[in-house]
C-alpha positions in Angstrom: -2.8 -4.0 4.0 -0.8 -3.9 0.7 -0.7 -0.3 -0.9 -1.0 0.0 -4.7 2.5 -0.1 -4.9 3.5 -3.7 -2.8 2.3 -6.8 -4.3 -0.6 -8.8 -3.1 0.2 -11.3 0.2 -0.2 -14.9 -0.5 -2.5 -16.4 1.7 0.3 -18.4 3.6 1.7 -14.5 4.7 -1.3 -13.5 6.5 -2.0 -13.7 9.9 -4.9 -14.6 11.6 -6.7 -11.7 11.9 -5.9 -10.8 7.9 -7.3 -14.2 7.1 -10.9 -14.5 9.2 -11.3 -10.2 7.8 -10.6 -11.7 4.1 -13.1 -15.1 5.1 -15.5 -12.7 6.4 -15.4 -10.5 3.6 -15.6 -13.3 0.9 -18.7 -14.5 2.5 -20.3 -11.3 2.8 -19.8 -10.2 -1.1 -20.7 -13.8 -2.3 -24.0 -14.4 -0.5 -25.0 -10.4 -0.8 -24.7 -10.9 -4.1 -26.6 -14.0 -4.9 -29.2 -12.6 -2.5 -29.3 -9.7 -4.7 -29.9 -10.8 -8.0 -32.4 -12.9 -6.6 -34.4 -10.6 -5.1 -33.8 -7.9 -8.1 -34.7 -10.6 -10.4 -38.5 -11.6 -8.7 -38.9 -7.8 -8.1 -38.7 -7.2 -12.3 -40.2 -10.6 -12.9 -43.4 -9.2 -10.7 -43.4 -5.9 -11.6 -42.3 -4.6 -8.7 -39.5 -2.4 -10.7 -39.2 -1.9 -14.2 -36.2 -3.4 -16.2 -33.2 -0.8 -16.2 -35.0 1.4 -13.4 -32.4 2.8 -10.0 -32.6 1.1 -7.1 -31.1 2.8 -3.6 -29.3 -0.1 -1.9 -28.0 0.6 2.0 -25.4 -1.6 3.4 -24.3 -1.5 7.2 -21.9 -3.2 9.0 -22.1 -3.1 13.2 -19.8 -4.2 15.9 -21.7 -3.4 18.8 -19.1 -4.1 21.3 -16.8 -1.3 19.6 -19.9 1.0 18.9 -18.7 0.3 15.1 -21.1 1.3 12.2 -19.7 1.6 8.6 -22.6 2.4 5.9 -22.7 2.9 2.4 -25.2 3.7 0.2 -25.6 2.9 -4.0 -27.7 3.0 -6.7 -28.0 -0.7 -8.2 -29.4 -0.9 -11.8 -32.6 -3.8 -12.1 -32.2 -6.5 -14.2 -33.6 -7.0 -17.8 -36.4 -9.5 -17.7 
């Protein structure tokens, strides 16, 4: 992994395991976020949550055959109608 220091590797310079973390990762931030503002979206559209209000948001990853569990926890802003 590239400190702040080195320069980005092009995609050709990665090895396999750097490329399926980065696939992986992609995925995950694309389709959690369309699921997001989906889901925040219909909760202010039926008043579920008001417009503006804080929302605690829990995200875990688990590899169970490594007994790996990462969490983190954030506060997500809804949506104006």
């Amino acid at each position: 992994m590239p400190t702040s220091d080195q320069p980005k590797k092009d995609l050709s310079e990665m090895n396999a395991s750097e490329l399926s973390m980065r696939k992986f990762l992609k995925a995950l931030g694309v389709t959690t976020h369309k699921k997001l503002e989906a889901t925040l979206n219909e909760a202010v559209k039926s008043g579920k949550v008001t417009s503006g209000s804080q929302i605690t948001i829990t995200a875990k990853i688990v590899i169970e055959e490594f007994d790996f569990n990462h969490e983190i926890e954030a506060q997500l802003t809804a949506p104006e109608r």
